[in-house]
C-alpha positions in Angstrom: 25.9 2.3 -14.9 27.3 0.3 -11.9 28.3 2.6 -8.9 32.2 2.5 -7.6 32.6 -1.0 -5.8 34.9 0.1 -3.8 32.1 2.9 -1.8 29.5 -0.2 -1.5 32.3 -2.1 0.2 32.7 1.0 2.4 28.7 0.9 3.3 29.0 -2.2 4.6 32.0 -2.1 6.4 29.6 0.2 8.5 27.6 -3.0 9.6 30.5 -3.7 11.9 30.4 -2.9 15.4 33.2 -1.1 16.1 33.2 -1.8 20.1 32.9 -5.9 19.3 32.9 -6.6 15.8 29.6 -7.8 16.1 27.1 -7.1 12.9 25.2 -4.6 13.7 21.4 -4.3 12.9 19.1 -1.3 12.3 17.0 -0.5 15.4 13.5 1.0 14.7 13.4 2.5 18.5 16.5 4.5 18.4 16.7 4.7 14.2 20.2 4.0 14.0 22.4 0.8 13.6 22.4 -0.7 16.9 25.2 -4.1 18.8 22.5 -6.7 19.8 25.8 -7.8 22.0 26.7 -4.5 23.8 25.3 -1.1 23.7 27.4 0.8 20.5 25.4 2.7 18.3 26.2 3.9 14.9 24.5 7.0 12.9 23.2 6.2 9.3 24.7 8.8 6.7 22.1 10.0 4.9 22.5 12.4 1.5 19.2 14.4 0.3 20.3 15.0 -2.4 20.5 11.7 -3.4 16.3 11.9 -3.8 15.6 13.1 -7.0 12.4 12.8 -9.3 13.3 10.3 -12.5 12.4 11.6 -16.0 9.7 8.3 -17.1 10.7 8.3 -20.1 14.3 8.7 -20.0 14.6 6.8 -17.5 13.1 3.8 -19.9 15.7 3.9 -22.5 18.3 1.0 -21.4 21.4 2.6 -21.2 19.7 5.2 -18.3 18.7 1.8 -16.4 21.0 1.9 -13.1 21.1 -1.7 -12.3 22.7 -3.0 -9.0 22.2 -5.0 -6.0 20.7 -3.6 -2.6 24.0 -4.6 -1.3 27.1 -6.0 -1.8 26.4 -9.0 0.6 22.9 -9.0 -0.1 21.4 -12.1 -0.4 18.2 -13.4 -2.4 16.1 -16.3 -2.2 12.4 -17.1 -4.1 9.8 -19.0 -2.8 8.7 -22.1 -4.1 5.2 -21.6 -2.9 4.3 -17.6 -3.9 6.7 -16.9 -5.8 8.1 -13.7 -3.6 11.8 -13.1 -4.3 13.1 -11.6 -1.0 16.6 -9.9 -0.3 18.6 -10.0 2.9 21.9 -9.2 4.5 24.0 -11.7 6.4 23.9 -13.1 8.9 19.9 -12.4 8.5 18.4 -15.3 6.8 15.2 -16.3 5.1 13.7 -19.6 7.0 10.0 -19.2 6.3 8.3 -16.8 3.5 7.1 -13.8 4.5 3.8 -13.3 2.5 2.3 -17.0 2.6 4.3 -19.0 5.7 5.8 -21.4 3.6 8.8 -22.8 4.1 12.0 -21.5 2.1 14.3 -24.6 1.1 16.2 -23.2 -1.7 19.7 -22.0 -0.9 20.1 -18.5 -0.6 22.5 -16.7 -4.1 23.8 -14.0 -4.4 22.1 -10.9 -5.2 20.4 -10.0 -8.8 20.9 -6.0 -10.1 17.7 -4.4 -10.2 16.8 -0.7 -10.7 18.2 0.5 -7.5 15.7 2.7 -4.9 17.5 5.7 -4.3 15.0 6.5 -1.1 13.7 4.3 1.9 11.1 5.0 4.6 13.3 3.4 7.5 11.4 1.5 10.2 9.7 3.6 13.8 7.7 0.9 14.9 9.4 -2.4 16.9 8.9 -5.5 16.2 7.3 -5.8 20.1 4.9 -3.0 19.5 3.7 -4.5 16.0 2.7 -8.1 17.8 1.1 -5.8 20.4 -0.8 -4.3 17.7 -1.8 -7.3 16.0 -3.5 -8.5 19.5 -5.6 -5.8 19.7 -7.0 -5.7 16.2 -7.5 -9.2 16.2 -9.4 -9.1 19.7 -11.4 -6.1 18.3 -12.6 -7.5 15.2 -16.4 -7.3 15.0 -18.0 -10.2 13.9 -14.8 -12.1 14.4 -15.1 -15.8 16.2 -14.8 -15.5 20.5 -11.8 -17.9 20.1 -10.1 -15.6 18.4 -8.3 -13.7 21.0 -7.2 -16.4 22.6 -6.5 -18.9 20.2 -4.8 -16.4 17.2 -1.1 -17.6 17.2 0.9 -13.8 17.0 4.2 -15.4 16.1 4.9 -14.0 12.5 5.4 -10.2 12.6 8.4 -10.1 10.5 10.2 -6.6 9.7 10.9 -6.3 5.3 10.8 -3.9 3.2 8.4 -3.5 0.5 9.3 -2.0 -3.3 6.9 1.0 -4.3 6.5 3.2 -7.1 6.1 6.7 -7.4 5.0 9.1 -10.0 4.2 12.5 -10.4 2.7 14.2 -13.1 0.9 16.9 -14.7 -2.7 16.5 -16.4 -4.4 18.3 -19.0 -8.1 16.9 -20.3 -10.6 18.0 -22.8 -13.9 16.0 -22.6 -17.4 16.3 -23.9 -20.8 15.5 -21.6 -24.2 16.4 -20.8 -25.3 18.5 -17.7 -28.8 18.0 -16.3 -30.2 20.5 -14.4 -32.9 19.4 -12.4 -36.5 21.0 -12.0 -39.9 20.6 -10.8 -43.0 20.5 -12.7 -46.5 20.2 -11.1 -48.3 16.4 -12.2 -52.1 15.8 -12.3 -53.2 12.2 -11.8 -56.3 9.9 -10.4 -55.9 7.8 -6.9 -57.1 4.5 -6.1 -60.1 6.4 -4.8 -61.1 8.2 -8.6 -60.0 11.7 -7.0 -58.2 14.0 -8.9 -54.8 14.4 -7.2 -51.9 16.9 -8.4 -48.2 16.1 -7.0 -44.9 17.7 -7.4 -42.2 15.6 -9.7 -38.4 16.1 -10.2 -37.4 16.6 -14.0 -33.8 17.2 -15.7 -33.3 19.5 -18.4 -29.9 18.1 -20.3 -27.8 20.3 -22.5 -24.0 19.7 -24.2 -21.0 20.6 -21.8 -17.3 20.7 -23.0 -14.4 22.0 -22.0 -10.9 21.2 -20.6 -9.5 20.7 -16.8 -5.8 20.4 -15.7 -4.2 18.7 -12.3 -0.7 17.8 -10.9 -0.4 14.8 -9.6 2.2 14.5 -6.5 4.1 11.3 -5.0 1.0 8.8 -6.1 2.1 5.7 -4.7 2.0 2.4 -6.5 3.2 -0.7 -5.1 5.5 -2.9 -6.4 4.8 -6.3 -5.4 2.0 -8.7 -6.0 2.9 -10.9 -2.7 0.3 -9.2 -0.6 -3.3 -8.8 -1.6 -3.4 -5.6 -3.2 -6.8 -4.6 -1.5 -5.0 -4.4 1.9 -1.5 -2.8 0.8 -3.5 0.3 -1.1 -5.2 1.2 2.2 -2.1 1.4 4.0 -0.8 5.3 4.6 2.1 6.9 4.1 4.1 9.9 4.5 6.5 10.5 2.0 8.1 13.7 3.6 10.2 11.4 5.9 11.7 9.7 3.2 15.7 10.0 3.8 18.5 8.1 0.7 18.9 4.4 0.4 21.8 3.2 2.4 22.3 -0.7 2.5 22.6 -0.2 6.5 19.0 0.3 6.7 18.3 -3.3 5.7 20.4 -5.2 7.9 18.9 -6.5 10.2 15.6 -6.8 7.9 14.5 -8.4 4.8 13.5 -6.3 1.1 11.6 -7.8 -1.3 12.6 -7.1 -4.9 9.7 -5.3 -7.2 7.1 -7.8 -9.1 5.7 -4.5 -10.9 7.8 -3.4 -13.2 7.9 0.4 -14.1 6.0 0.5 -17.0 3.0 -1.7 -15.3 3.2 0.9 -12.2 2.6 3.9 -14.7 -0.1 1.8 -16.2 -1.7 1.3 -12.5 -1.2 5.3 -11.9 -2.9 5.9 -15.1 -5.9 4.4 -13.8 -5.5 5.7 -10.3 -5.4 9.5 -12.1 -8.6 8.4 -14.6 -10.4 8.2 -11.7 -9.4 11.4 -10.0 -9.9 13.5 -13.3 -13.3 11.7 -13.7 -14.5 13.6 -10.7 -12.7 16.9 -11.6 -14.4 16.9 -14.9 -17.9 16.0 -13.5 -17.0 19.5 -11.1 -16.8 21.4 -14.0 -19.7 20.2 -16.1 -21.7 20.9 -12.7 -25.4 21.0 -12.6 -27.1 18.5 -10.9 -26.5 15.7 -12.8 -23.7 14.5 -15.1 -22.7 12.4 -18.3 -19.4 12.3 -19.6 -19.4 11.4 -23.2 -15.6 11.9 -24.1 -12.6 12.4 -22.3 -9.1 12.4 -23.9 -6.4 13.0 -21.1 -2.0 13.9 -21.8 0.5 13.5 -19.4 3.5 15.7 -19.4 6.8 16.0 -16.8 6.1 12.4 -15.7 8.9 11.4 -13.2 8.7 8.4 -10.9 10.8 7.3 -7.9 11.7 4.2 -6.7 11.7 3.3 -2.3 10.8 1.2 0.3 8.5 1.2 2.6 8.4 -0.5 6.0 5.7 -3.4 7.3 5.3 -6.1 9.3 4.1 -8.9 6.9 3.5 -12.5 7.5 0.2 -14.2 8.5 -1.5 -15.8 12.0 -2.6 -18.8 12.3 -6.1 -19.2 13.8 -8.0 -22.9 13.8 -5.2 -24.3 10.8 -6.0 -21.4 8.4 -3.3 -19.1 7.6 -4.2 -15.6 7.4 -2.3 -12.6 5.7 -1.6 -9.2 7.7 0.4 -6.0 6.8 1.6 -3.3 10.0 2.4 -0.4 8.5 6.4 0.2 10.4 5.9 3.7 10.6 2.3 4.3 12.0 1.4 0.6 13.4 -1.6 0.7 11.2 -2.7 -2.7 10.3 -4.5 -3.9 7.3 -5.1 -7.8 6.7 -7.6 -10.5 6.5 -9.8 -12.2 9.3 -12.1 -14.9 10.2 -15.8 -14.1 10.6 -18.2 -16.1 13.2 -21.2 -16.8 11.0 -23.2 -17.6 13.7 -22.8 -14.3 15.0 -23.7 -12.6 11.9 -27.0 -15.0 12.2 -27.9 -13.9 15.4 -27.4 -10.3 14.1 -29.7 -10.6 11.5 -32.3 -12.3 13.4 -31.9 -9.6 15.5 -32.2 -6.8 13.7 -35.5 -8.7 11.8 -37.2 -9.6 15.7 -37.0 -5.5 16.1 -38.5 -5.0 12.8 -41.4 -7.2 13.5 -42.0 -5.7 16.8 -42.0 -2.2 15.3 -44.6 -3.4 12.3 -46.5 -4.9 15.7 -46.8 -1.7 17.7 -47.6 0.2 14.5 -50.3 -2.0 13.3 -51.9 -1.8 16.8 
């Protein structure tokens, strides 16, 4: 169901500036709309209420789908190269992509309806303080080239929102396994020498374990886009508890990128995330000293998901022609990204570390 035109117009009437008429843009620092002309400030309404837990299931029936742009003005462009369909509000723009560098040329149309966030972590950290991180963990990479500090162009750090997933749930599992306790048991043999020797030995006595094991899963988040290597985004930290309602005024200013994961695939990735976690709870209660799990048959029940977005930094540096991808997390400045390693000084590592282990054999053989 499509909300009231007429209120969305209202939201973005608030991008104004009511001293100059200016557009005015969010402003991480002060976390309210700020004039980039004088010095006006506007709060950001925000409604709790408006963050509620989705039933999965209900939610996946058409009809329940809420579909609607991020914004009345929003506007959306893809990119040739990745294939990242980004969001922005007027006059922001989208020159170069994001995720991979590459230059945008298609013109920007209006925005498509998605399922519509109802939540947003809202930027902390400045664009200023995010370059400043990026200097510092590129100049304190080990292993990374010497060049690197100086030569790394920092001139991407761009501010965009990023779509996540959700879920909560509760678990209840019945599995089947094995549970080796360990013991010792004194072993007779013959040395080298023909002398009877005796020696101590570890042995496991297995017998059949089953039972069942419960767990609530809370706020698991899944992201939503395949644009930035997956390996970096999951590492990335965040803290849901400062989540406040989607208000379009939180993008201007900034850039969104509309979800690549669809629902359904995100509950697929949770599932896995949750096998995992219920893999070590049932180990736990087999317990012993050693485990097998045979069998292990897990339902899901009150399953509820939200949708939000979460703020980085995303873009890439340039170091030596190579573009390389980086995410700042714009709440905490935590970065996650790739790098270039210095081969050579991995080499002289290893020689190293082998010279010391000769010497060592050396002294001990003297």
């Amino acid at each position: 169901m499509q909300e009231n035109p007429e209120l969305e117009r209202e939201k973005v009437k608030t991008h104004l500036c009511a001293n100059c008429g200016a557009n005015m843009v969010f402003d991480p620092k002060i976390g309210k709309l700020a004039c980039p002309y004088c010095a006006s400030s506007a709060e950001i309404v925000s409604d709790p209420s408006a963050i509620v837990e989705r039933d999965f299931y209900s939610f996946l029936r058409p009809e329940n789908q809420r579909l609607q742009p991020m914004a009345v003005d929003a506007m959306q462009v893809s990119c040739g190269s990745c294939g990242a369909t980004i969001v922005f509000i007027p006059p922001e723009s989208a020159r170069q992509c994001d995720f991979c560098g590459a230059k945008i040329v298609a013109q920007p149309k209006s925005s498509d309806p998605l399922v519509a966030p109802e939540s947003v972590l809202p930027f902390s950290i400045t664009n200023k303080q995010a370059i400043e991180n990026l200097k510092q963990w590129t100049s304190s990479r080990w292993f990374a080239p010497s060049k690197l500090k100086t030569l790394a162009e920092h001139d991407r750090a761009d501010s965009i929102y990023l779509p996540y997933w959700t879920f909560d749930a509760d678990s209840n599992t019945d599995f089947t396994g094995q549970r080796g306790d360990d013991y010792q048991e004194t072993e007779h043999y013959t040395d080298s020498q023909g002398k009877q020797q005796s020696r101590s030995v570890t042995k496991t006595s297995w017998s059949y374990a089953a039972g069942s094991t419960s767990r609530h899963f809370d706020d698991v988040p899944i992201p939503a886009t395949t644009s930035v290597l997956p390996k970096y985004l999951e590492r990335l930290n965040w803290d849901f508890t400062e989540l406040v309602s989607y208000e379009p005024a939180y993008l201007s200013g900034h850039r969104a990128q509309v979800y690549q994961v669809p629902l359904e695939a995100g509950f697929e990735r949770f599932r896995q995330i949750a096998d995992s976690v219920i893999r070590g709870d049932v180990n736990r209660e087999i317990g012993g000293d050693r485990q097998q799990i045979d069998s292990m048959t897990t339902d899901f029940s009150n399953i509820t998901f939200k949708h939000l977005l979460v703020p980085v930094y995303a873009g890439a540096y340039k170091f030596k022609g190579k573009v390389y991808q980086i995410v700042v997390n714009g709440k905490t400045g935590e970065i996650q990204g790739e790098r270039p390693y210095s081969w050579v000084k991995i080499s002289m590592l290893v020689l190293a570390i082998l010279f010391v282990l000769m010497t060592v054999v050396l002294i001990l053989g003297r």
